[in-house]
Structures are given as structure tokens and as C-alpha cells.
VOBA-689215 format. One record per residue: x, y, z of N, C-alpha, C, CB in turn; residue number from 0. Coordinates in Angstrom, 1 decimal, padded with zeros to 4 digits. Glycine has a CB too. Example, Ala and Ser with C-alpha at 12.3 -4.5 7.8 and 13.67 -1.06 7.14 Angstrom:
+--------+--------+--------+--------+---------+--------+--------+--------+--------+--------+---------+--------+-----+
|  neast | nnorth |    nup | caeast | canorth |   caup |  ceast | cnorth |    cup | cbeast | cbnorth |   cbup |   k |
+--------+--------+--------+--------+---------+--------+--------+--------+--------+--------+---------+--------+-----+
|  013.2 | -005.7 |  007.8 |  012.3 |  -004.5 |  007.8 |  013.2 | -003.3 |  007.8 |  011.3 |  -004.5 |  009.0 |   0 |
|  012.8 | -002.2 |  007.1 |  013.7 |  -001.1 |  007.1 |  012.9 |  000.0 |  007.9 |  014.1 |  -000.6 |  005.7 |   1 |
+--------+--------+--------+--------+---------+--------+--------+--------+--------+--------+---------+--------+-----+
% end
This chain:
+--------+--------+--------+--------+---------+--------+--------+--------+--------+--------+---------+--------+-----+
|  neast | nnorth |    nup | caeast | canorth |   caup |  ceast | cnorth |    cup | cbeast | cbnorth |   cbup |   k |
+--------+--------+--------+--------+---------+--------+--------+--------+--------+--------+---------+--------+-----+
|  143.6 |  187.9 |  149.0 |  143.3 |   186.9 |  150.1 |  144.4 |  185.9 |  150.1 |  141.9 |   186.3 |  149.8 |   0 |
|  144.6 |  185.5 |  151.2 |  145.8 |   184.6 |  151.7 |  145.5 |  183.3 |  151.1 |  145.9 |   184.6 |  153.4 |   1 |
|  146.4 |  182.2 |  151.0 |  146.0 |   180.9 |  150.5 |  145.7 |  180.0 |  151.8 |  147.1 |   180.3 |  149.5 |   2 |
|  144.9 |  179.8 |  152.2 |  144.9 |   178.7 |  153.1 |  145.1 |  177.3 |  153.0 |  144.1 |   178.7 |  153.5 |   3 |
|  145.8 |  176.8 |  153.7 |  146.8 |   175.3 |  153.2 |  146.1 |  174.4 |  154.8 |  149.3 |   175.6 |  153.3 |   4 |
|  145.6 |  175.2 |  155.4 |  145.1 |   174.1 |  156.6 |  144.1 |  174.6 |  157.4 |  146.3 |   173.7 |  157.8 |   5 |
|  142.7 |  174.3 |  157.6 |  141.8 |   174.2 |  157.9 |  141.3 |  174.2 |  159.1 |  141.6 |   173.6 |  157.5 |   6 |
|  141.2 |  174.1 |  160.1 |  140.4 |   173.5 |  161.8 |  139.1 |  173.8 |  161.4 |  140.7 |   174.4 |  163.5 |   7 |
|  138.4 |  172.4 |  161.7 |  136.6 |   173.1 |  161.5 |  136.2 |  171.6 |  162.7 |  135.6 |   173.0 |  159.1 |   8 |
|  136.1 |  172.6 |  164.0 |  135.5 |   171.9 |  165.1 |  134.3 |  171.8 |  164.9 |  135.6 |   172.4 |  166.2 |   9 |
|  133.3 |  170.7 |  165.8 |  131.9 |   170.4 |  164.9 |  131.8 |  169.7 |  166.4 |  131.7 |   169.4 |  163.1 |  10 |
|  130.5 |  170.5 |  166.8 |  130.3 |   170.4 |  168.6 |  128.8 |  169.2 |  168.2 |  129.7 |   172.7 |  169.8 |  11 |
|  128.1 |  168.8 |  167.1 |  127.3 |   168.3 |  166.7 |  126.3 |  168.9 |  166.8 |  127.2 |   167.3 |  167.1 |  12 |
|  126.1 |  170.2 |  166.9 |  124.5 |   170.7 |  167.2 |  124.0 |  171.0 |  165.9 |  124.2 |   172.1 |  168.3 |  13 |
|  123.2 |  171.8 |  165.6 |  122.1 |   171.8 |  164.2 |  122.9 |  172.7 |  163.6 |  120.3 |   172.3 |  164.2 |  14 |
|  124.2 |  174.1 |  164.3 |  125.0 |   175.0 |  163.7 |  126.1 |  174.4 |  163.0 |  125.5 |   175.9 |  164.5 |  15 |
|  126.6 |  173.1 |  163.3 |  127.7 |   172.3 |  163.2 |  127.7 |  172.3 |  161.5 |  127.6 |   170.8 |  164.0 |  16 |
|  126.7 |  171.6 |  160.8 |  127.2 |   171.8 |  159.2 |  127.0 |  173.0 |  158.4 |  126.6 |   170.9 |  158.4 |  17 |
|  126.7 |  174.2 |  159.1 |  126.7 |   175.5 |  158.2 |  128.0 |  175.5 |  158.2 |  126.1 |   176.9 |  158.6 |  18 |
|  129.1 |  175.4 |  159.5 |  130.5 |   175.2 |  159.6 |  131.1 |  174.9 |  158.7 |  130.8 |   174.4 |  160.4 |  19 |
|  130.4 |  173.6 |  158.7 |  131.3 |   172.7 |  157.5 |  131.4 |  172.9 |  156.7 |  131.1 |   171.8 |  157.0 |  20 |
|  130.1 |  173.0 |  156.4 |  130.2 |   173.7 |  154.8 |  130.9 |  174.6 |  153.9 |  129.4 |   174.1 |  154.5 |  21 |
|  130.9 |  175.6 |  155.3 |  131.4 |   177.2 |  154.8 |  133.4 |  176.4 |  154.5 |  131.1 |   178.9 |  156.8 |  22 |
|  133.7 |  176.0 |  155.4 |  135.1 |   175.0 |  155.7 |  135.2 |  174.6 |  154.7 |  135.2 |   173.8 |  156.8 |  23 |
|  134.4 |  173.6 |  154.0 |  134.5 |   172.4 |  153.1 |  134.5 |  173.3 |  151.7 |  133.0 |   171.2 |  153.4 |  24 |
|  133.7 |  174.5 |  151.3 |  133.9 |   175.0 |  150.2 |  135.1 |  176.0 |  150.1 |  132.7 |   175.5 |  149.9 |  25 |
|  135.7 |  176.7 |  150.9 |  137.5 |   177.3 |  151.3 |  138.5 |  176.0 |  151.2 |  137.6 |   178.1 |  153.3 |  26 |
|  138.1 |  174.8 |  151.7 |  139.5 |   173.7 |  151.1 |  139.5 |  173.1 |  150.3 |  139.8 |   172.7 |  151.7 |  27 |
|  137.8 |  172.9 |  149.7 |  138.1 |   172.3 |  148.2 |  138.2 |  173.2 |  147.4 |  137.1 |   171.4 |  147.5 |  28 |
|  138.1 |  174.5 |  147.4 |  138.4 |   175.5 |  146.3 |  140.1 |  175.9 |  146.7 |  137.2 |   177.0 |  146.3 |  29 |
|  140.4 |  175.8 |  147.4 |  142.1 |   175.8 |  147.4 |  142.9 |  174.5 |  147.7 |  142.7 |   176.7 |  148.6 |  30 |
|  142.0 |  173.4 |  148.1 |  143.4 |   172.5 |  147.9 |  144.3 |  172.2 |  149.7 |  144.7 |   173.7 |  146.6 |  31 |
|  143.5 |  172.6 |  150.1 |  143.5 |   172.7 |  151.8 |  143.2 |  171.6 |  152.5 |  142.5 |   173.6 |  152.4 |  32 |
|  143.9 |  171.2 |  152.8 |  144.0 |   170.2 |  154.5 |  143.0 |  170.4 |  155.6 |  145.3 |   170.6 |  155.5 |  33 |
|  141.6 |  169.5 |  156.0 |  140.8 |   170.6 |  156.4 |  140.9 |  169.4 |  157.4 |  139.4 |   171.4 |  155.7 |  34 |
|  141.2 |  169.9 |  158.9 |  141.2 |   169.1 |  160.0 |  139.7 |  169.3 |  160.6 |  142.5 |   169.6 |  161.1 |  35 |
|  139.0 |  168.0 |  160.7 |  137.7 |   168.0 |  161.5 |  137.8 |  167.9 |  163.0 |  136.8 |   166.7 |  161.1 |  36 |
|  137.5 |  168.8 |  163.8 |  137.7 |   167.9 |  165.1 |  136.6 |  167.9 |  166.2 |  139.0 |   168.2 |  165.8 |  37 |
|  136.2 |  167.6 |  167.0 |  135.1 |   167.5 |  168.2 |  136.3 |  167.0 |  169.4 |  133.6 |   166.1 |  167.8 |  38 |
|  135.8 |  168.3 |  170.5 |  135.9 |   167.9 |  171.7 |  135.5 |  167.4 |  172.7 |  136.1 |   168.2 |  171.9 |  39 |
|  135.6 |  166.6 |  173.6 |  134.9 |   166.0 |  174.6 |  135.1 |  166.7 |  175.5 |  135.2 |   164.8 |  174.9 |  40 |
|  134.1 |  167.7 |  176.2 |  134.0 |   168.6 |  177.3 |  134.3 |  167.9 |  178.2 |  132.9 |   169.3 |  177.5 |  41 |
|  135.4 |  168.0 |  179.6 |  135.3 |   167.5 |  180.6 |  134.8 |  168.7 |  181.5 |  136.6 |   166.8 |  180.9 |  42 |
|  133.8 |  168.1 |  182.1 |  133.3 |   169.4 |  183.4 |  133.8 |  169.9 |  184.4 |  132.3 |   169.1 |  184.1 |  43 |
|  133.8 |  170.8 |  184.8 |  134.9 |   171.6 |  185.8 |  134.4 |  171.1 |  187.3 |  134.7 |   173.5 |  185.7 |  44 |
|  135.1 |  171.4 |  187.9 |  134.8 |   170.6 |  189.8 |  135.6 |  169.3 |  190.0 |  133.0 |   169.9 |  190.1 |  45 |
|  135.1 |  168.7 |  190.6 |  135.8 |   168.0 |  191.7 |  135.8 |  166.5 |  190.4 |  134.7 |   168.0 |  193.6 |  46 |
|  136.6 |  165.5 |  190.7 |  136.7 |   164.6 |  189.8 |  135.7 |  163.7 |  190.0 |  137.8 |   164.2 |  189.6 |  47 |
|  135.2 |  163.7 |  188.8 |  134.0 |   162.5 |  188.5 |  134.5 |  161.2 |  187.8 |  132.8 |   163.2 |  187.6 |  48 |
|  133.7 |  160.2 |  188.1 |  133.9 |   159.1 |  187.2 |  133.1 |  158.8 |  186.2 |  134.0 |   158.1 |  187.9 |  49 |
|  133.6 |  159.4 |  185.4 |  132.6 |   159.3 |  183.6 |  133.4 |  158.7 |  183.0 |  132.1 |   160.6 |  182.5 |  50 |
|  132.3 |  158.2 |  182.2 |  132.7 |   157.2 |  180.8 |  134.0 |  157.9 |  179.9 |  131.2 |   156.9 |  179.6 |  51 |
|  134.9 |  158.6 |  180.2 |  135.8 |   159.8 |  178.9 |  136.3 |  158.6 |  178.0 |  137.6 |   161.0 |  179.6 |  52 |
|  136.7 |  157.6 |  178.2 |  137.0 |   156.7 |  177.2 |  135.8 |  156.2 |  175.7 |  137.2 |   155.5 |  178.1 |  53 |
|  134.9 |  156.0 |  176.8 |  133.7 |   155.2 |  175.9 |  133.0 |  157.1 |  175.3 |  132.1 |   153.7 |  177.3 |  54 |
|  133.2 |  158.1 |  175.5 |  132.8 |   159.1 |  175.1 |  133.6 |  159.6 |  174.3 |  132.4 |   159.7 |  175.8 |  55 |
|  134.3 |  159.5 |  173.9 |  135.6 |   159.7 |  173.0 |  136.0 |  158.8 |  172.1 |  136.8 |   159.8 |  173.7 |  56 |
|  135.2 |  157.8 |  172.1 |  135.0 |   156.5 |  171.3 |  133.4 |  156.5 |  170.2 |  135.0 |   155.2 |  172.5 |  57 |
|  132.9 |  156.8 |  171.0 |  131.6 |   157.7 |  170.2 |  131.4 |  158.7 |  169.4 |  131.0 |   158.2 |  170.7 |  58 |
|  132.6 |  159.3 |  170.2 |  132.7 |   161.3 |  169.2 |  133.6 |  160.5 |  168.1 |  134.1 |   163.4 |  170.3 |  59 |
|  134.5 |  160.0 |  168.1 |  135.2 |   159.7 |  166.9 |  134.2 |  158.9 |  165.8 |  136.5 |   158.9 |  167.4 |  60 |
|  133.1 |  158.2 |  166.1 |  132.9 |   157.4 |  164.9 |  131.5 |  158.2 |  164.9 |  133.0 |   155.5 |  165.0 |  61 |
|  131.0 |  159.0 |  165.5 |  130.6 |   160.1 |  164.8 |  130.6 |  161.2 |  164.0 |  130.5 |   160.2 |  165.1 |  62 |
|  131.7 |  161.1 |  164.6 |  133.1 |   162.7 |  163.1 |  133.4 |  161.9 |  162.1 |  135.3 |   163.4 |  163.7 |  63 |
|  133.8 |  160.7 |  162.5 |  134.0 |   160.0 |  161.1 |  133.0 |  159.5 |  160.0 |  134.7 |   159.0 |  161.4 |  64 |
|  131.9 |  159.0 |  160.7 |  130.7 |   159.1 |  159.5 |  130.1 |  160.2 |  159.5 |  129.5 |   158.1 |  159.6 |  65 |
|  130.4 |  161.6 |  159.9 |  129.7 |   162.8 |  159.5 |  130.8 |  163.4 |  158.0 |  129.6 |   163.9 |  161.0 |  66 |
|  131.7 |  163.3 |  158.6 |  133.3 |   162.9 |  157.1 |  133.1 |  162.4 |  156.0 |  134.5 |   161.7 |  157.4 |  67 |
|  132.5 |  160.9 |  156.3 |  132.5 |   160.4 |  155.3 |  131.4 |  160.6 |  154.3 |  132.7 |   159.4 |  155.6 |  68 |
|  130.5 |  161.3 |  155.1 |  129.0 |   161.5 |  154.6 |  128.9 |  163.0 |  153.4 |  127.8 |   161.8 |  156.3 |  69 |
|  129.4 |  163.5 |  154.2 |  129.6 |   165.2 |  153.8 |  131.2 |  165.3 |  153.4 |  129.1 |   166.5 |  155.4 |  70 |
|  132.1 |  165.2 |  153.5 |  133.6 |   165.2 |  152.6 |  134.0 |  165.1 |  151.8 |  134.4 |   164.8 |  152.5 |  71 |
|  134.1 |  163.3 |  152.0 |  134.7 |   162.4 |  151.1 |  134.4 |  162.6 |  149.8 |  134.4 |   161.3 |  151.3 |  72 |
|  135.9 |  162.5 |  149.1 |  136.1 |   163.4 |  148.1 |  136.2 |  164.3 |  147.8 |  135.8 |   163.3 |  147.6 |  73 |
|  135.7 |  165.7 |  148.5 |  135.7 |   166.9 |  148.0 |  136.8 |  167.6 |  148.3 |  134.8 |   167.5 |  148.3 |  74 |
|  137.7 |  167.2 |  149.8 |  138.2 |   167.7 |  150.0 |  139.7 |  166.6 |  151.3 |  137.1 |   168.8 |  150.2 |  75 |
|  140.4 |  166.9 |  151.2 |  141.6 |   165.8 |  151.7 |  141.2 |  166.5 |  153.7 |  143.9 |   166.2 |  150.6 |  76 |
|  140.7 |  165.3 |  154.4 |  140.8 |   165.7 |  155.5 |  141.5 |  164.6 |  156.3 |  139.5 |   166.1 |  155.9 |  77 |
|  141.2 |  165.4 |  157.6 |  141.9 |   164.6 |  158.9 |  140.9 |  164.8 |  159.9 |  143.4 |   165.2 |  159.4 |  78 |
|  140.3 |  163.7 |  160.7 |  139.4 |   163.8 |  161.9 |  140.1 |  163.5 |  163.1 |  138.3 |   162.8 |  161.9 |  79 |
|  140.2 |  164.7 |  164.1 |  140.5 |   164.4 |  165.6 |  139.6 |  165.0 |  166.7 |  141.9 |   164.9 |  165.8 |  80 |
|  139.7 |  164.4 |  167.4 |  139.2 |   164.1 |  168.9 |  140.1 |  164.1 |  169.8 |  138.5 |   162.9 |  169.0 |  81 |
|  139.5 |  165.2 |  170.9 |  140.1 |   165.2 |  171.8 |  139.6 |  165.5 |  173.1 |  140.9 |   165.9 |  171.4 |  82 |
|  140.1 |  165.6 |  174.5 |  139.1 |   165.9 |  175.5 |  139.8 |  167.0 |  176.4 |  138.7 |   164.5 |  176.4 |  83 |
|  138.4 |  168.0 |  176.7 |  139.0 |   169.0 |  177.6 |  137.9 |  170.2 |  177.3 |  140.8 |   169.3 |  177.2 |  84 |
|  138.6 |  171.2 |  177.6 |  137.8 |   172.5 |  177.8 |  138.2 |  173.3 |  176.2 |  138.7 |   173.5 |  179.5 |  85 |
|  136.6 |  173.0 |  175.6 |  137.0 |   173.2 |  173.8 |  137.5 |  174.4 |  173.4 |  135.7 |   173.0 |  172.8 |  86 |
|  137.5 |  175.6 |  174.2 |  138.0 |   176.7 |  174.0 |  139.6 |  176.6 |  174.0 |  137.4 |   177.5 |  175.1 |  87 |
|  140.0 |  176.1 |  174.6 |  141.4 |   175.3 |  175.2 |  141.7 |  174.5 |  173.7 |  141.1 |   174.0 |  176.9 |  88 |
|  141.7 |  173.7 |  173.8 |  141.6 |   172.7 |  172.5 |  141.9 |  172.7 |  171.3 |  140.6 |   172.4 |  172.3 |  89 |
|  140.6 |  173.8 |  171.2 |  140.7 |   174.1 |  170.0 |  142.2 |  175.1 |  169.1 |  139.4 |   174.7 |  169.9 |  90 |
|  142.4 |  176.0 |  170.3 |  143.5 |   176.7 |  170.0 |  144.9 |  175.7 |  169.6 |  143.6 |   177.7 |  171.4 |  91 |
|  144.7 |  174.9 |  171.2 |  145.9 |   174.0 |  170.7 |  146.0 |  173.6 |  169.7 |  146.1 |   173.0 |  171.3 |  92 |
|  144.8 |  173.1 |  169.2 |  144.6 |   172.5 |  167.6 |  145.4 |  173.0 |  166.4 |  143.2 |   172.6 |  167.2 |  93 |
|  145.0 |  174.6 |  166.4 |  145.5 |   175.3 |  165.6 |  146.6 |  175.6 |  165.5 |  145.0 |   176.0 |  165.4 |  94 |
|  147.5 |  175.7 |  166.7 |  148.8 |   175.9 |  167.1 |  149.6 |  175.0 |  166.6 |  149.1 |   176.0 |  168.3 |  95 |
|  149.3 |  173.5 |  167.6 |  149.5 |   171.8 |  166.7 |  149.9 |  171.9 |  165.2 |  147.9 |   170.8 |  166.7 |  96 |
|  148.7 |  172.1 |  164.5 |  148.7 |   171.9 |  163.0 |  149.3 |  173.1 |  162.2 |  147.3 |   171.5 |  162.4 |  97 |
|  149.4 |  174.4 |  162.7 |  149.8 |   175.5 |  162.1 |  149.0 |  175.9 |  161.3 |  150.9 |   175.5 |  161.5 |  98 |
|  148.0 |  175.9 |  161.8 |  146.4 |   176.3 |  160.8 |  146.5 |  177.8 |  160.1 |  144.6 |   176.4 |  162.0 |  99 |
|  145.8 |  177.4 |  159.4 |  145.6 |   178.9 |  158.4 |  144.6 |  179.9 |  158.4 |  145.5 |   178.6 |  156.9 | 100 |
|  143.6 |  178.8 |  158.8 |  142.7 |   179.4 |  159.4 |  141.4 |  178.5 |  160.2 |  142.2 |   180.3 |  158.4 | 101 |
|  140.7 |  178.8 |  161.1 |  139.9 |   178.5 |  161.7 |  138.3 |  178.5 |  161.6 |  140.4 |   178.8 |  162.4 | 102 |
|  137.3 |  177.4 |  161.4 |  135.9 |   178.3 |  160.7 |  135.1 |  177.0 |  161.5 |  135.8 |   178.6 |  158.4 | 103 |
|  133.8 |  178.0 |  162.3 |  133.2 |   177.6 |  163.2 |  132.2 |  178.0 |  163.4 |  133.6 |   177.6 |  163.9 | 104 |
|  130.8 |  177.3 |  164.0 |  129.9 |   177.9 |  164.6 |  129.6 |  178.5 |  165.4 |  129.5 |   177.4 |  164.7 | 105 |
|  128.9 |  179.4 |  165.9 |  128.2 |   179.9 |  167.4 |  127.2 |  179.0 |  167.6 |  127.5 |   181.4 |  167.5 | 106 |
|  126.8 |  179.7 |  168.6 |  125.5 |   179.1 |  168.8 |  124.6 |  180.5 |  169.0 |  125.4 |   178.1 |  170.3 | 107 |
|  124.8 |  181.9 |  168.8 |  124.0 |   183.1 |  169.2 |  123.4 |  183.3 |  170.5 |  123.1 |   183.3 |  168.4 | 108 |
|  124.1 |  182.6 |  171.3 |  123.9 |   182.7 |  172.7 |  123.8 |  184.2 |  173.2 |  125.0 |   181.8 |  173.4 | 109 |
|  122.9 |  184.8 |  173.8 |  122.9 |   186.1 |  174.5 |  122.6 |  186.4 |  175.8 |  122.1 |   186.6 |  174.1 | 110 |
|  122.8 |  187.3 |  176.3 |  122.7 |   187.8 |  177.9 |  123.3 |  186.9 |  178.7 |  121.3 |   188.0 |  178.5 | 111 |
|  122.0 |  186.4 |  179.7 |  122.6 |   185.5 |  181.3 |  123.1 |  184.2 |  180.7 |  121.1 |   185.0 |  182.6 | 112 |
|  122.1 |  183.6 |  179.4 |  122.5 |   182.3 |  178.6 |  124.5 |  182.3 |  178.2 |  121.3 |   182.3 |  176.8 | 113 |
|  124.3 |  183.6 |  178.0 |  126.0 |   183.5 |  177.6 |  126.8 |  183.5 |  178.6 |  126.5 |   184.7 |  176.6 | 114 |
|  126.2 |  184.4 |  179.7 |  127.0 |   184.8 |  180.6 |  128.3 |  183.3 |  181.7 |  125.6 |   185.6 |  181.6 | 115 |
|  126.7 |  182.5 |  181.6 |  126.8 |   181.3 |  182.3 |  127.2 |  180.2 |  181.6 |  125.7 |   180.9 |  182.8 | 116 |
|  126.6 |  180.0 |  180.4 |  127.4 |   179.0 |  179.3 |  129.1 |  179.6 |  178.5 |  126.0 |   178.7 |  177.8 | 117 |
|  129.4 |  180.6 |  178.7 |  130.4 |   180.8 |  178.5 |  130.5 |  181.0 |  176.9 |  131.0 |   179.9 |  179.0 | 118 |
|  131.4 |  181.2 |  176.1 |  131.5 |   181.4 |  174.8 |  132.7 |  180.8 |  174.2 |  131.4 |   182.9 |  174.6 | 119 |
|  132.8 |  179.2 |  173.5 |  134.1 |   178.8 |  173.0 |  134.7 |  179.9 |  171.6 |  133.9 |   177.2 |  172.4 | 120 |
|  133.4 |  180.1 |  171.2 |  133.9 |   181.2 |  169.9 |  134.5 |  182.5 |  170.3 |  132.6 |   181.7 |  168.9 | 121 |
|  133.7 |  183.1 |  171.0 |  134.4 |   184.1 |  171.8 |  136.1 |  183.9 |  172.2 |  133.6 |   184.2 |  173.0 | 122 |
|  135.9 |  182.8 |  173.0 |  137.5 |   182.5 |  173.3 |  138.6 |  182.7 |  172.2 |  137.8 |   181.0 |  173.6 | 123 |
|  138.4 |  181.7 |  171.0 |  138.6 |   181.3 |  169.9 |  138.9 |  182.8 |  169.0 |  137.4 |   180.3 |  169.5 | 124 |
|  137.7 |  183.7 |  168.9 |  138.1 |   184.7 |  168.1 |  139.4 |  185.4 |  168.8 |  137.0 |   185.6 |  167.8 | 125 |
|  139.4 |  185.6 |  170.1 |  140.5 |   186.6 |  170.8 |  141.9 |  186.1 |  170.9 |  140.2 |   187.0 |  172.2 | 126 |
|  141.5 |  184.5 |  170.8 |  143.2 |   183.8 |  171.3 |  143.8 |  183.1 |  170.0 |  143.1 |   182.4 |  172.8 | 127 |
|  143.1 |  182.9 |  168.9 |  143.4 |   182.3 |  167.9 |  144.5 |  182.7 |  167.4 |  142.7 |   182.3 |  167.1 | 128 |
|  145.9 |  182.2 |  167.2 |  147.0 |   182.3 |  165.9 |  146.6 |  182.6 |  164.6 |  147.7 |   181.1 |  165.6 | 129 |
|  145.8 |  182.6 |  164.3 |  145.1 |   183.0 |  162.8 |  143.7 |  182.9 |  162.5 |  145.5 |   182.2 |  161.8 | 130 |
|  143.2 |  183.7 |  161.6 |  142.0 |   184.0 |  161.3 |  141.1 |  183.1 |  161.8 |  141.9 |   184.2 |  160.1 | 131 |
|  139.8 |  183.8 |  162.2 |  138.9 |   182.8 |  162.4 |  137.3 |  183.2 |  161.7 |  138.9 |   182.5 |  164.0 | 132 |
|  137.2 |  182.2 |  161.1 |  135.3 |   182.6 |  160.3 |  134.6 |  182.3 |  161.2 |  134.6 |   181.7 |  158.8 | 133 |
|  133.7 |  182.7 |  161.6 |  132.2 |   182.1 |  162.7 |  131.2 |  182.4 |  161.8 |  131.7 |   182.9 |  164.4 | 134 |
|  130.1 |  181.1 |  161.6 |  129.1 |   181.0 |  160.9 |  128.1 |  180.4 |  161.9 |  129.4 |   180.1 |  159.7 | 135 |
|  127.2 |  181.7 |  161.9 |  126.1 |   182.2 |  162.8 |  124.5 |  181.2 |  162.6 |  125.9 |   184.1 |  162.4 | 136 |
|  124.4 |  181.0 |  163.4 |  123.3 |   179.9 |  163.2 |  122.0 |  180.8 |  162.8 |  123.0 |   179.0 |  164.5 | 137 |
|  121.2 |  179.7 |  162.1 |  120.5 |   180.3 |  160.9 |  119.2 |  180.8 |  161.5 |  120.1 |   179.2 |  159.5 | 138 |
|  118.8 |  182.2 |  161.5 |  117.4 |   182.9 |  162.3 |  116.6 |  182.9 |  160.8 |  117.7 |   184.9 |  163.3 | 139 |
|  115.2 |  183.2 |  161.6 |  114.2 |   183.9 |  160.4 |  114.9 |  184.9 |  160.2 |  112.7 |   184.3 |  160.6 | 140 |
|  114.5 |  184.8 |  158.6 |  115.1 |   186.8 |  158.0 |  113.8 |  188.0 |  158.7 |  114.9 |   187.2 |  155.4 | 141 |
|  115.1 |  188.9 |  158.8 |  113.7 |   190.1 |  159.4 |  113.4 |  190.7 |  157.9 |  114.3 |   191.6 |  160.8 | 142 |
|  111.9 |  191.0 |  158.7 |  111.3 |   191.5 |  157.3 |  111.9 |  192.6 |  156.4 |  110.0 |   192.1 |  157.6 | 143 |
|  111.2 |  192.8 |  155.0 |  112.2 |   193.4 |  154.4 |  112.1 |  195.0 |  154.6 |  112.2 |   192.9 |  152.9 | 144 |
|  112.9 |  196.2 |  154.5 |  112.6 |   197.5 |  155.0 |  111.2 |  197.7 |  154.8 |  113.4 |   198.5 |  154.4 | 145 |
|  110.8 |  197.6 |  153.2 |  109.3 |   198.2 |  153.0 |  108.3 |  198.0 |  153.6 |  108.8 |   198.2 |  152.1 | 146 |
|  108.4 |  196.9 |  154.4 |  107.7 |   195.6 |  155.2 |  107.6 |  196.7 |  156.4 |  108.8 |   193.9 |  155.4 | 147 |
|  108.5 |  197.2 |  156.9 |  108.6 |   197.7 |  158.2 |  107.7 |  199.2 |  158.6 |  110.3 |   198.0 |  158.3 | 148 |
|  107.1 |  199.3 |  159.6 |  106.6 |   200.7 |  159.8 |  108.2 |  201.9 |  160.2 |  105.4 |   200.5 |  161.3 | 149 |
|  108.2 |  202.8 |  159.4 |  109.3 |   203.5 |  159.4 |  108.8 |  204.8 |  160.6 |  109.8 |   204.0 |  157.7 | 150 |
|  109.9 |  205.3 |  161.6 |  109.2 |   206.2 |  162.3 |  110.2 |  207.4 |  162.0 |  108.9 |   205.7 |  163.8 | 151 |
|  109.4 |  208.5 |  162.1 |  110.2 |   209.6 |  162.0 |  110.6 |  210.7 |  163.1 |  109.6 |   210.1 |  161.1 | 152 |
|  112.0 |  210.4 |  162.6 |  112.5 |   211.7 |  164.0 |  112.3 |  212.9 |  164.1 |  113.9 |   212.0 |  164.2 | 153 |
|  111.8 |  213.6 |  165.1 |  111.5 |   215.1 |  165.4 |  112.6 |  215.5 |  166.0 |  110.3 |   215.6 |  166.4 | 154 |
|  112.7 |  216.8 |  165.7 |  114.1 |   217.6 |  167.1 |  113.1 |  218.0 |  167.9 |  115.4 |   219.2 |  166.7 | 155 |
+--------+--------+--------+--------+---------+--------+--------+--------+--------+--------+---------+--------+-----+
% end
């Protein structure tokens, strides 16, 4: 296995965001890795609106930063950025930017029309990435165990 020296671990804040981390946070403190935190500020597509992007980008940051300081500090040498745009977009730049080693992130397990329409940053991310990327899949009930299951049997 390769050494990884630099990190991206984007964190969109939803409830998948610190399996991310974690998975991130235990690959840089066990190597000694540079683990860049970052959150993007989605700007919405269409016609231009007048939203707060300042004062919302001022929020994501001191949010990343006490989620950092809460869950990191110390374990592992990071860097928090923020940035605004289309996080599929972003994020890549990110990794290009810093010369990442690798990249490790949530889904959300989004399926069918839900995906179709909300789009997929991980998806993006796995196909366009410069280097590896981990996705850490948000946490379902376990399905029962085989013996648990009614087994059916095939006829020809």
C-alpha cells in the first residue's frame, strides 16, 4: 500500500460526514499525513441570485473549524478549507491544488429518480479524481444473518 502524505476529506455536514472522517482521520494519523478538511458552499445553478455567499461561507468555515477542533486536534496535523461552487467541481480542484494522495468521503446512498435528480458528487469524484478515492457509505441496518433467511431452492 502506497504512503499517503495528503488527505482531502470533504464534510458536506450531514450525519455521513463523520464516518468520513474518521475513516480519513485514522489513514493520517497512522501515516503522518496532511489531512485537508474542506466543505463546499453549493452555489445553485440558473439565473443569478442574490444570496448571502459571503455570510454562508463564513459559517461553513467556523463550522469545519469547531468540527476540527472537536474530532482532530491532535491526532492528526490538518488544514480547513472552504470554498464555493459546484462540490463535484471543487473538490477535484482541491485535490489537484494540494496534490492529494488520496481522497476519502461520504455518499449519501442515494438511488433511482433521488439520484437521478440530485446528482452524485461521489460519483463525479470517483471517475475524475487524480488519485484514489475511499467512499464511506452511510450506515443501514445489517441484513439479517444467512441462517436468519428463508433459503429458496432452484429447479431446472
Amino acid at each position: 500500500m502506497s504512503k499517503f502524505k495528503k488527505i482531502i476529506c470533504p464534510v458536506d455536514f450531514d450525519a455521513n460526514s463523520p464516518l468520513a472522517l474518521r475513516a480519513a482521520l485514522d489513514l493520517a494519523g497512522d501515516r503522518g499525513a496532511l489531512m485537508v478538511l474542506m466543505h463546499v458552499v453549493p452555489i445553485p445553478p440558473g439565473p443569478e441570485v442574490a444570496l448571502p455567499f459571503g455570510k454562508m461561507e463564513e459559517e461553513a468555515r467556523t463550522k469545519l473549524e469547531k468540527l476540527a477542533r472537536e474530532k482532530i486536534d491532535g491526532r492528526a496535523v490538518y488544514e480547513v478549507e472552504v470554498t464555493m461552487g459546484d462540490p463535484g467541481v471543487e473538490i477535484l480542484r482541491a485535490a489537484k491544488r494540494h496534490r492529494a494522495d488520496l481522497i476519502v468521503m461520504a455518499t449519501h446512498g442515494r438511488k433511482g429518480l433521488r439520484r437521478l435528480v440530485l446528482g452524485s458528487v461521489a460519483e463525479k469524484v470517483v471517475r475524475e479524481a487524480p488519485c484514489p478515492v475511499l467512499t464511506v457509505k452511510p450506515v443501514s441496518p445489517a441484513a439479517p444473518p444467512l441462517a436468519g433467511r428463508q433459503r429458496v431452492k432452484a429447479t431446472a
